[in-house]
N, C-alpha and C positions, 0 to 999 in steps of 0.2 A: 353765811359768809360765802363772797362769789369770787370769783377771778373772771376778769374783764381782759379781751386782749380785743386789741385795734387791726381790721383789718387793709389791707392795701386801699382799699378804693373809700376810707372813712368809716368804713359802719363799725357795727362789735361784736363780739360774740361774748357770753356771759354762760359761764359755768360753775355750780353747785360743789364747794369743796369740801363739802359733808359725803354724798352721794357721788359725785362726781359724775351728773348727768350734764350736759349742755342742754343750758333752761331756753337757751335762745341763738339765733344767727345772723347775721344782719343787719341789725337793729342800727338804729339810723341817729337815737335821740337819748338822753338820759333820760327822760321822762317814760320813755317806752321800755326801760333796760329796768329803773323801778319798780315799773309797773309787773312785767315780767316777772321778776324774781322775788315779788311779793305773794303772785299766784303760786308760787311753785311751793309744793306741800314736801318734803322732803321725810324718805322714812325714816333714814338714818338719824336724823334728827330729832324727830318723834321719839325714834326709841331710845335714845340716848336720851334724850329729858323725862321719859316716861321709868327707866331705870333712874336716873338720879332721885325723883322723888321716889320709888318706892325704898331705896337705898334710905333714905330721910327718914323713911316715915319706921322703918325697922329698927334705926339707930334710936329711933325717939322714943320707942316703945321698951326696946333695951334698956336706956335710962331709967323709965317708972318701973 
């Protein structure tokens, strides 16, 4: 999930609202702002999906 804000002269700036790192500045295109925030590996995120499944897999074990 990003937040995109428009700067005065057209271009963008696109920031990580996991993380809340700025993945990019200036970017000029949507195509490049995509491309951008596709690369961006986010930890916070990682570890938040890497807790949910081990969360899953405890619940699931608890059951049997």
């Amino acid at each position: 999930m990003y937040n995109r804000t428009q700067n005065e002269n057209g271009t963008y700036n696109t920031r990580c609202l996991y993380c809340l790192l700025t993945i990019a500045t200036s970017v000029e295109t949507d195509e490049d702002l995509q491309r951008l925030e596709a690369q961006h590996i986010c930890p916070e995120r990682a570890l938040s999906e890497l807790l949910a499944k081990e969360s899953a897999i405890v619940a699931h074990a608890s059951r049997n």
